[in-house]
N, C-alpha and C positions, 0 to 999 in steps of 0.2 A: 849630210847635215850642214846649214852654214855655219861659215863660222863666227865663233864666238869672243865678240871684240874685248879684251883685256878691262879688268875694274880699273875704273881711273884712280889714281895712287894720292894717299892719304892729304897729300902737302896741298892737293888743286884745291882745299876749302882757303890753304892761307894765301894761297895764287890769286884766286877768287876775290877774297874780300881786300889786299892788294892794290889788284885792280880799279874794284870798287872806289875805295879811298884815293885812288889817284883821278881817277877820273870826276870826282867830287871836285879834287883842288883846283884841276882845269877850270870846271864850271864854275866855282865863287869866283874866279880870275875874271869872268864874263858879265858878272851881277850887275855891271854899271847899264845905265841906260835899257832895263827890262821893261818890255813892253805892259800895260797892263791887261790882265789876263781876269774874266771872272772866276770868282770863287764858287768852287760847288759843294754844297752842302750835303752830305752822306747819313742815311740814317742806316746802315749798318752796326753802329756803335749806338750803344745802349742809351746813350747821349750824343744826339747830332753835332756832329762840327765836321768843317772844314774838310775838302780830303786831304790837302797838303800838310793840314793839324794833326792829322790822325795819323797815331802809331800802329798801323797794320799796314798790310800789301791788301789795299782795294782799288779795283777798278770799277768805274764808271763810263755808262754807253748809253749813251743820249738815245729815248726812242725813234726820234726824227731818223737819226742815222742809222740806225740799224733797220730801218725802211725802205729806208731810202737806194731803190733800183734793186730788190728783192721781193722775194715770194710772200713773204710775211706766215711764214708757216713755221717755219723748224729753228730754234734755238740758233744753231748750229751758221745759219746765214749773219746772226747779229754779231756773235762773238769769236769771229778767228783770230783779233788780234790781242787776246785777252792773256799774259803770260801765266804759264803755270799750268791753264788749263786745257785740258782734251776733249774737247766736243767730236765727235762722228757721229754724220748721219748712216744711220746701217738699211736707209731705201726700204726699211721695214715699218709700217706704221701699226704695227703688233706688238713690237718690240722696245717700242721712244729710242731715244738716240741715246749713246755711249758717252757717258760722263765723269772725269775723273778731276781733282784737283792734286795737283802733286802726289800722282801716283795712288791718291783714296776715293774708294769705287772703282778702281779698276778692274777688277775682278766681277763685278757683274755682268751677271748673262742677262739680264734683262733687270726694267726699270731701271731706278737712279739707286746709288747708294754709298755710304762715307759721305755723303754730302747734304747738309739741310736745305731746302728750299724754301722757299715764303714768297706768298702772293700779298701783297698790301697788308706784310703782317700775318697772311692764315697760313699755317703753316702745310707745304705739301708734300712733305716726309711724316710718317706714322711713330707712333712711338717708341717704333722697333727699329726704325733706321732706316724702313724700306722707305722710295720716294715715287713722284714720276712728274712731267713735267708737259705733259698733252692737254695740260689745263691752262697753258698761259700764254694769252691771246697777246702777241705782237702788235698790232693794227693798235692795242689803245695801250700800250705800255708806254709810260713817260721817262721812265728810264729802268736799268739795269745793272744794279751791283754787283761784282763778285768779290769777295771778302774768302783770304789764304793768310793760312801760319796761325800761328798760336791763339790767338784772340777770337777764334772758330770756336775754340773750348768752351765762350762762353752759349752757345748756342746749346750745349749738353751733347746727348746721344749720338752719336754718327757722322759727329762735325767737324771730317778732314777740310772742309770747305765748306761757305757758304755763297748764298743765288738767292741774291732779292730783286723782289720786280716790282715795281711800282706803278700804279697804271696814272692814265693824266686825268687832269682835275678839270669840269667842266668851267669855261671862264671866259666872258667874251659876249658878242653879236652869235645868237646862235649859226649854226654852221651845220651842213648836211656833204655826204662825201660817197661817191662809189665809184668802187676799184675792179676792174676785170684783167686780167691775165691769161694768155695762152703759154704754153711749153712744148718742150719735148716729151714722147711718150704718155703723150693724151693728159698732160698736166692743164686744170684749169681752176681759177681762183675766183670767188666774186665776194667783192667782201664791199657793204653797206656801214655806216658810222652818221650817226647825231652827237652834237656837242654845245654846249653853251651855258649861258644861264640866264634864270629869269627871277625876278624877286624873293634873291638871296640863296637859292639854290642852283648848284651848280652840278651838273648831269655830261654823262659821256655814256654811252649806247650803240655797242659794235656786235655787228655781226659777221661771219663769213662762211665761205664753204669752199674745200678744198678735195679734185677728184683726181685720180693718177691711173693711169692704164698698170703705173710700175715699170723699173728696167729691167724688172727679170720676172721670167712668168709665177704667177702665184704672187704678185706683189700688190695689188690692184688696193688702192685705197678709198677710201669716202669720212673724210676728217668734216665736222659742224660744229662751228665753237660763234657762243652768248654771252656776253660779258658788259656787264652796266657798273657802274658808279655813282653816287648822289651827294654832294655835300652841302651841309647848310650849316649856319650859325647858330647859338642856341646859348644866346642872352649875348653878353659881353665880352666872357670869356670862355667860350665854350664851344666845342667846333664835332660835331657830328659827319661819320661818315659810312654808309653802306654799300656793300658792294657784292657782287650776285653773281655766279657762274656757270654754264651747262654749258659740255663737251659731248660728242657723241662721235664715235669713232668705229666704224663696218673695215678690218684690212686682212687681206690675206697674210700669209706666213711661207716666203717661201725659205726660210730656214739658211744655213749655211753648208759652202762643199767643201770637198779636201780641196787641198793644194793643188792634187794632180787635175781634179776635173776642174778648177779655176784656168790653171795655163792651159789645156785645150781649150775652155770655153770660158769666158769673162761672163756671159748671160746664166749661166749653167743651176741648174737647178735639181735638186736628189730628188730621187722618184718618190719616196715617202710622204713630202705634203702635199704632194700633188694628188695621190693615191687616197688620202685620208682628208683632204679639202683642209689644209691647216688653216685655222683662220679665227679672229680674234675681233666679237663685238663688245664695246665700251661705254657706260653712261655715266656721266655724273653730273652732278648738281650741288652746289651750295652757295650759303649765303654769310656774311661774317658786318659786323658793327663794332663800328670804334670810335668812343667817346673820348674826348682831351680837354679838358676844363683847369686854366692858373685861376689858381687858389687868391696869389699873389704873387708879388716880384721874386719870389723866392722858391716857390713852391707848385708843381703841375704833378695833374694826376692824369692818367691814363687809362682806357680798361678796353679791351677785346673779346669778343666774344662771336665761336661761329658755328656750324653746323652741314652737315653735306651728308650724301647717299652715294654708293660708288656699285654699280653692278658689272662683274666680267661673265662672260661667257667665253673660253677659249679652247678650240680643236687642237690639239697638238696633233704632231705626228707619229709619236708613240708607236712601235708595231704592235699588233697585236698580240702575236708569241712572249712581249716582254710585260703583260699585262695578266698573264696565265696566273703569279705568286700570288695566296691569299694575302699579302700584306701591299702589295700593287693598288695606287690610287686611280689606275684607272689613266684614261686620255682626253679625259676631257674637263675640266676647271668650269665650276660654276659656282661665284663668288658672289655674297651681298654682304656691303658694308654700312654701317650707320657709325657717324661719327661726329666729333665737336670736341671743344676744349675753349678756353678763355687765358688771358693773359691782361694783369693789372702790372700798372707799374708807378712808382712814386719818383719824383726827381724832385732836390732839392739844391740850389744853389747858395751859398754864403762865402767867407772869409774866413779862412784859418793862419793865424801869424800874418795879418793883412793883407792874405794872398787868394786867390780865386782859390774854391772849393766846390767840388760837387757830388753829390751821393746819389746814387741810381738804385732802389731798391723793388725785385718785383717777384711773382708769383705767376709760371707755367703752368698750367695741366692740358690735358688732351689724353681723349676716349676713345676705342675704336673698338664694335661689335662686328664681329664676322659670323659670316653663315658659310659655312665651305663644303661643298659637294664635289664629289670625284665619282669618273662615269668610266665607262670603257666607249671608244671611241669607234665601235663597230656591232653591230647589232643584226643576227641572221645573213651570216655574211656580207652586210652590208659595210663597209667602211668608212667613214668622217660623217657618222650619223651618232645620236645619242645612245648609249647601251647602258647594261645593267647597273647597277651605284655599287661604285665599290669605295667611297670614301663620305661621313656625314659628320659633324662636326660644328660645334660653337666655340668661336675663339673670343678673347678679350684682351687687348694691348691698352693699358694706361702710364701715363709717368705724371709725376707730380714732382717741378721743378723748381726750389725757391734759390733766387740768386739776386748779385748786389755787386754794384762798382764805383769807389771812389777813384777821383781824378784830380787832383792840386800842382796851380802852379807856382812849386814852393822857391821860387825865381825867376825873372825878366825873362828867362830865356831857357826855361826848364820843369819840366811837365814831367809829373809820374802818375800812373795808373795801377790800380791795384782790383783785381774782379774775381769775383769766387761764385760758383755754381755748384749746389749739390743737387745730381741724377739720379733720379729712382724709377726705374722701370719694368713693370711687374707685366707676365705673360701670364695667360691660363686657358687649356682646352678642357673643353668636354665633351669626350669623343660619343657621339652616338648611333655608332657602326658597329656591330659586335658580330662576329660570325669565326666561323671554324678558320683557328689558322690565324685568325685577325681579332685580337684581346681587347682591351678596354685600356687605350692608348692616351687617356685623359691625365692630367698633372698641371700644374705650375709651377714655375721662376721667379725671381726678380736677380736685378742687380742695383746696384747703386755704387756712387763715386763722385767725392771730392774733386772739381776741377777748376784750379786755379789758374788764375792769367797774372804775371805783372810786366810794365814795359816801362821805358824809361825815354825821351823825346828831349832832344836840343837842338835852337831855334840858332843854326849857323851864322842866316844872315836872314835879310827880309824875304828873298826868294828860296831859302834853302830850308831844309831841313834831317836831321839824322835822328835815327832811333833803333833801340833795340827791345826785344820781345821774348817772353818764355811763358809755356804753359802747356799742363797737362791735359790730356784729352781720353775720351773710351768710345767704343764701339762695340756695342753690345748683339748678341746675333742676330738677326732677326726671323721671323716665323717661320717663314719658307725655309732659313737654316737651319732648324730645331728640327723640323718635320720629318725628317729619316736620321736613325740611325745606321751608323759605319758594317757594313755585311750583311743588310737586308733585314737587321733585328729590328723585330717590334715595339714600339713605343716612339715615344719621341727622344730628342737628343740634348736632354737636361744639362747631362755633363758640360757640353760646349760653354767655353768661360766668355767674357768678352775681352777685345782687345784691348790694351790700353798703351799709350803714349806720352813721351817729352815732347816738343818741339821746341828749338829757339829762332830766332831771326835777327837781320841785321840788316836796316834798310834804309834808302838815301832816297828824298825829292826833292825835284829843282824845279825852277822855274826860270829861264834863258832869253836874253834877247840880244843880237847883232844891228845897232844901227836902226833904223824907224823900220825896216823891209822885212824883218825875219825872228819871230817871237815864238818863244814853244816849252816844252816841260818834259823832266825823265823821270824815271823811277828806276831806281835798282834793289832790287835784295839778295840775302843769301841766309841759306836756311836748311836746318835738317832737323828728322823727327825721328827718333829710336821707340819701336814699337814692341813688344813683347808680347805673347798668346795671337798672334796674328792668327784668321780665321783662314782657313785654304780648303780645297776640295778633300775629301777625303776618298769618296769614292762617285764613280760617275758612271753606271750602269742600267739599261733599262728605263730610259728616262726618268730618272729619278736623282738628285744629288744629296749626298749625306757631305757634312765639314768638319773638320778638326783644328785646333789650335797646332801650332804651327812654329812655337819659337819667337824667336827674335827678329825682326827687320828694319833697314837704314834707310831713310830716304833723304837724298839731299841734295842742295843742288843751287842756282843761277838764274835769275830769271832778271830782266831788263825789258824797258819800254819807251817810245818817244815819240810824241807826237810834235810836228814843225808847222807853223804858219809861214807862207812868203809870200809879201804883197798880196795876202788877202787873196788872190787865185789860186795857190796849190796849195795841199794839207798833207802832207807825208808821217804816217804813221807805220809804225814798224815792232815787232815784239818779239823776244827769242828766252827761249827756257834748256836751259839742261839741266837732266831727269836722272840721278844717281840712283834708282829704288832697287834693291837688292836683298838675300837675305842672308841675315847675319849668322844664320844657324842653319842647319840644313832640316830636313825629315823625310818620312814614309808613308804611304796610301795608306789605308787602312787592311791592305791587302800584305803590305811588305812585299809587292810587286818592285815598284818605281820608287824610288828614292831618289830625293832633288836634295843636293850637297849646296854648302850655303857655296855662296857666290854668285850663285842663280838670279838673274833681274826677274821682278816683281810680274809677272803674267799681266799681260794688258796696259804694261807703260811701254813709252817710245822715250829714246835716250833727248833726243833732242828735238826741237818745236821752233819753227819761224814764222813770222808773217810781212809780208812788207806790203805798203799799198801808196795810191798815190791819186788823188781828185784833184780836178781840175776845172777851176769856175769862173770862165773868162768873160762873162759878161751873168745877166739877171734871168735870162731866158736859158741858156747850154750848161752845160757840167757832164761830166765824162770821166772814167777811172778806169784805174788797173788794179790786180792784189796777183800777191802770189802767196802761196802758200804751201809750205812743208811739215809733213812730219817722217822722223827718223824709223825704222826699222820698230815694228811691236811686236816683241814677244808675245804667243800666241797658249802656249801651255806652261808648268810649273817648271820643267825640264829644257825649259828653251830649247827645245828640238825642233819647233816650228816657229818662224818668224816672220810675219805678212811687210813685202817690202818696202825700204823709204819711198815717199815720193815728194814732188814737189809739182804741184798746178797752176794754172794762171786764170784768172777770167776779166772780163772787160766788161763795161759799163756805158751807157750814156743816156741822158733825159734831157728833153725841151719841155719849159714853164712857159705858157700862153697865158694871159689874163684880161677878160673879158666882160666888162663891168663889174656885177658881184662873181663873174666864174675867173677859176682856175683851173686850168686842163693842164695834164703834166701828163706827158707820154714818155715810154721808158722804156730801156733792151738790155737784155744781159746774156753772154755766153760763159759758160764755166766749162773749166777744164777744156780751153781752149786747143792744146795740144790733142787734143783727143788720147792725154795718155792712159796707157788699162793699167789699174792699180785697186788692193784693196782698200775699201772704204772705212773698215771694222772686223773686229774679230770675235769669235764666239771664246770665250777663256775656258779651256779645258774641258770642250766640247767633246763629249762621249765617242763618238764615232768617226773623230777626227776630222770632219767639217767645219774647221775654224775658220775660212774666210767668208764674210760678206762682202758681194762686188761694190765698187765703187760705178757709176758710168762715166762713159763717154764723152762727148762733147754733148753740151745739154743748150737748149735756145730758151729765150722765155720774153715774149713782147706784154707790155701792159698799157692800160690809160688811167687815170685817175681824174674826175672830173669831182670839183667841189664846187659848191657856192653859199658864200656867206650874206645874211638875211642883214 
C-alpha cells in the first residue's frame, strides 16, 4: 500500500491566508505606472460586471486561445491552467472527461456531476445534477467561464462549480473557414465554419467531425458536432438570439484495468469489453431562444426558453453471470429523453442612500422525460448483442427555482452582495417492468433548500481588489443514484438524503505593471466548504452501484493564478491549487465489509495542481510555446488503498500565419507529453473490480492547416 502523506495541520489555513496578504502588500507597492489592461466583462453573475469587480473566483479563457494550436475537441485541451479545477481526458469518448471543481464531481464514474454547466444560458446538467459536456463545440465558443466558491450556490442543485460557454456572435464581412488536422493513432479532425452578418443579422455556423483509431484497443471514436447562432435586433431596444445544437457520438468503451495490469501494460485492456463489444452511441439535438428587451435606463427584462431530445444506446461490459438476479437491469442502457425548461429574469438598477443599487430577480424551471430500458447484453449465447429487457420504465426530473440578488455600493470603495435561491427538485418513476422476483419499483421524491450567498468587496486601489464570500449550497442525488438499493433490495433508494454545504472564501485581484515592458494580473484565494450527508458508494457489485450518505467532509484549500505580458512577445501564464478534501467523519459499505475512518482524502481528488506555460510571438507570421503541466497523486477508492501516480508532462507548440489577399492560411504542430512519460490519465472512483486506472498516452503528434477567407 503507498503511503499515506500526513493531513496538513490546522494553522496552514492562517499560513495560507498570511501569505496571501502579504503578497497583496508587495503588489499595491507596485500600482504605480500600471499598464492599461482591457476590461472583461463576465456574465457568470446574475448581473454582468467586470471580472476584477466581481466578488467570486472566475476564470475566463478567451475562445481564440483555447484554439489556438489544438484539436478543438475535448474541453480538457482549453482549460489546464484554470485553478481549482480537474479536467482529465479518460481517451474514452463513452465516457466524456473527468470533472471536478474543488474536489465536487469527483466521485463520478461517468458524465459530469457537482457541477452546473450552461451553453449560452441552456443549461447542460438535468435537474437531478447529472451533467455532460460532448455538446460544446470549441471551434465557435467566444469564451469560457469557470465560476468556484460560494456564489455557485446561486446556480441551485449540484453547484460545487460552475462552466459557462459562450459561443461567438456573428459580426463582420462575412467569413468562411476550414480546418483539417492529422494525429497520432489514426486522429483526424475537419471542421467547416460561416460567420458574419448581413442586414442586421448576425450568424455563426460550425461544423466538425472528429475520428480516432484510440490508444488503447476498444477505444475507436466517431465524434459529429452542429452548432449555429443568429442574432438580430428587434426594434430599439430589443436583442433576439437563437441557437441550435446536434452531437452525435458512435465510441467504444474500453473500460478501466488494475494497477497490476497498467504497470505490465500502459495499452492494456480487460477482456470483458472486448468480449461483450462495449460501446456507446449518442444523439442529440436542441434548440434554445433568448430575448433581452430595456424597458428603460433602469430597468431590463430577460427570458429563455429551450427544448432538446437526447437518445443513448450503451453496451456495457456487464458479465453475464452477474445479470442472472431477477432485480438486474440488465447490460445494456437504452435511454430517450425529451426535455426543456425556460428562465426569466428582471434586473433593475437605481439609488439607495445616493449610492448605486441593483436588484436581479428571476424564475428557473427545467423538464426532463425519460424512457429507460435495461437489456441483458447477450442473447443465445451471443455476447454485446441485444437480449431479453429486464428493465422498463418512465422517469420524470423537474425543479422549479425562484431566486434574487441585490448588490449596493454603499461606499466609494465598498460593495455588498446579498443572493438567495430556493431549490425544489422533485423525482418520479413509473416502473413498468413487473415480473417474479422484480416488484413494482415505482415512487417519487423531492427535496428543496434555502441557498443563500452574501460577500463583501473593497476596492484597495485602482488596480487592486479584496473580497470575501460565504454561502450555502446542496447536492441532491441524482437518478442513476436512487436507482439501487444498498444489498441488491428492490425498489429504489428513496432514503438517500441530499448533501448539503457551507463554503467561505477569501480572495485578492491585481492588476501589475513594471516600467512600459511588463504588464499583467493575479488572482489568489482561500477557501473551504464543510459538507454534511455526503453521498459515497455504498456498494459496488455486479455492475450495478447503490449510494449512501456518508457523514461529514472538509474541503479546503489555495489556489493562485498569473498571467504576465513582456514586450508584447511572451505571455506567461501559470496556475497552482492545493486540494485539502478529506473526511471529517469516517463510515461503512453497506456490507460493514470496508470501513473508511475519517481522515481519508476524498476519492478522485489530487492534493495538488500546477500549470505553467509560456508563448512566444516574435513577429506577425511565428508564435510557438510550451506548457507543462502536473497533477499530484489521485486517490482512486474510499480507502485510499489505491492511488494513480503524480505526474508532470510537457508539450510544444508552434504556428505560421500567411496572408494572402482575402485568405489566411495558418498551419500548426503540436506534441503532448513530450517526454513520452507512462502515467495515468483518470481514474475509475470505486470501481467494482478494481480496475481504476484509465491510461494516459504517450507521446502524441498532431499537424493542422486552417485556411480562411474573408468576402
Amino acid at each position: 500500500m503507498p503511503a499515506i502523506a500526513p493531513r496538513a495541520p490546522y494553522p496552514l489555513k492562517t499560513v495560507a491566508l498570511g501569505g496571501l496578504m502579504a503578497m497583496a502588500q508587495v503588489a499595491v507597492a507596485q500600482q504605480a505606472d500600471v499598464p492599461t489592461l482591457p476590461d472583461v466583462t463576465v456574465g457568470s453573475t446574475l448581473a454582468p460586471s467586470t471580472l476584477d469587480q466581481t466578488a467570486a473566483s472566475i476564470t475566463v479563457v478567451d475562445g481564440e486561445r483555447a484554439r489556438d494550436r489544438q484539436w478543438q475537441v475535448n474541453l480538457s485541451e482549453a482549460l489546464p491552467g484554470v485553478p481549482g479545477l480537474l479536467l482529465q481526458n479518460r481517451q474514452n469518448y463513452a465516457q466524456d472527461l473527468q470533472l471536478s471543481i474543488r474536489g465536487h464531481g469527483a466521485r463520478s464514474t461517468f458524465g459530469v456531476r457537482g457541477v452546473q454547466v450552461f451553453v449560452d444560458g441552456i443549461p447542460s446538467t438535468m435537474p437531478d445534477g447529472q451533467g455532460q459536456i460532448s455538446n460544446i463545440d470549441l471551434s465557435s465558443a467566444e469564451r469560457i467561464e469557470v465560476l468556484r466558491g460560494p456564489y455557485s450556490a446561486l446556480y441551485g442543485n449540484s453547484a460545487g462549480g460552475v462552466l459557462n460557454v459562450y459561443t461567438e456572435r456573428g459580426e463582420g464581412a462575412p467569413r468562411v473557414q476550414s480546418t483539417f488536422a492529422v494525429g497520432s493513432d489514426g486522429q483526424k479532425r475537419l471542421g467547416l465554419k460561416a460567420q458574419g452578418e448581413s442586414q442586421g443579422i448576425g450568424y455563426v455556423i460550425s461544423a466538425s467531425r472528429y475520428l480516432t483509431d484510440g490508444w488503447r484497443r476498444q477505444s475507436a471514436a466517431d465524434k459529429n458536432l452542429l452548432n449555429a447562432r443568429i442574432d438580430t435586433r428587434v426594434g430599439a431596444d430589443g436583442q433576439l438570439t437563437l441557437v441550435a445544437s446536434h452531437v452525435s457520438v458512435n465510441a467504444q468503451d474500453p473500460g478501466g484495468v488494475t494497477p497490476a495490469d497498467w504497470t505490465a501494460n500502459a495499452r492494456a485492456v480487460a477482456q470483458n469489453p472486448i468480449d461483450y463489444n462495449a460501446r456507446k452511441n449518442t444523439r442529440q439535438t436542441q434548440a434554445g431562444l433568448t430575448y433581452e428587451r430595456r424597458i428603460d435606463s433602469a430597468n431590463t427584462l430577460r427570458m429563455m426558453v429551450y427544448a432538446g431530445e437526447r437518445e443513448i444506446v450503451q453496451y456495457q461490459s456487464t458479465p453475464a453471470a452477474s445479470q442472472q438476479a431477477a432485480t438486474s437491469a440488465g447490460g445494456v442502457i437504452d435511454l430517450k429523453r425529451t426535455y426543456g425548461g425556460m428562465d426569466l429574469r428582471w434586473a433593475h438598477d437605481t439609488e439607495v442612500a445616493a449610492r448605486p443599487f441593483s436588484l436581479v430577480a428571476g424564475l428557473a424551471a427545467n423538464v426532463v422525460e425519460e424512457d429507460r430500458r435495461g437489456y441483458n447484453n447477450f442473447s443465445n449465447g451471443v455476447l454485446g448483442v441485444e437480449g431479453a429487457l429486464r428493465r422498463k420504465e418512465r422517469n420524470t426530473l423537474t425543479n422549479i427555482d425562484p431566486y434574487a440578488q441585490v448588490s449596493w455600493r454603499f461606499a466609494p470603495d465598498w460593495t455588498a452582495l446579498a443572493g438567495l435561491r430556493w431549490s425544489n427538485v422533485q423525482l418520479q418513476s413509473r416502473d413498468k417492468y413487473i415480473a417474479n422476483g422484480n416488484g413494482d419499483d415505482s415512487g417519487n421524491t423531492g427535496f428543496h433548500r434555502v441557498l443563500p450567498v452574501l460577500s463583501l468587496q473593497h476596492r484597495v486601489s485602482d488596480s487592486a481588489n479584496v473580497y470575501a464570500s460565504v454561502g450555502s449550497g446542496f447536492e441532491t442525488p441524482t437518478f442513476n443514484e436512487i436507482s439501487y438499493r444498498p444489498g441488491s433490495l428492490p425498489g429504489l433508494n428513496f432514503g438517500l438524503r441530499p448533501a448539503t454545504s457551507v463554503s467561505a472564501e477569501v480572495g485578492w485581484k491585481q492588476r501589475y505593471g513594471f516600467g512600459d515592458a511588463v504588464r499583467g494580473e493575479w488572482t489568489a484565494a482561500v477557501f473551504q466548504t464543510r459538507t454534511r450527508n455526503e453521498i459515497v458508494v455504498a456498494d459496488n457489485t455486479g455492475g450495478r452501484s447503490s449510494f449512501q450518505n456518508a457523514g461529514r467532509t472538509r474541503r479546503q484549500g489555495l489556489e493562485l493564478s498569473n498571467t504576465t505580458w513582456i514586450d508584447r512577445q511572451l505571455q506567461l501564464n501559470a496556475a497552482f491549487t492545493w486540494l485539502d478534501a478529506t473526511l471529517s467523519q469516517g463510515f461503512c459499505d453497506a456490507k460493514g465489509a470496508t470501513c473508511v475512518p475519517a481522515g481519508k482524502r476524498i476519492a478522485g481528488t489530487a492534493r495538488t495542481q500546477a500549470f505553467l506555460s509560456l508563448d512566444w510571438k516574435p513577429t506577425s507570421h511565428w508564435r510557438a510555446g510550451i506548457d507543462w503541466r502536473h497533477v499530484g497523486a489521485v486517490a482512486a477508492n474510499d480507502v485510499n488503498s489505491v492511488r494513480a501516480p503524480a505526474y508532470g508532462v510537457f508539450g510544444v507548440s508552434g504556428a505560421y500565419t500567411a496572408r494572402f489577399g482575402g485568405w489566411k492560411v495558418d498551419a500548426f504542430a503540436r506534441v503532448d507529453n513530450l517526454a513520452n512519460k507512462k502515467y495515468v490519465g483518470s481514474v475509475i472512483v470505486n470501481e467494482g473490480n478494481g480496475r481504476f486506472y484509465e491510461s494516459a498516452p504517450g507521446r502524441q503528434w498532431m499537424l493542422g492547416v486552417t485556411a480562411a477567407y474573408q468576402f
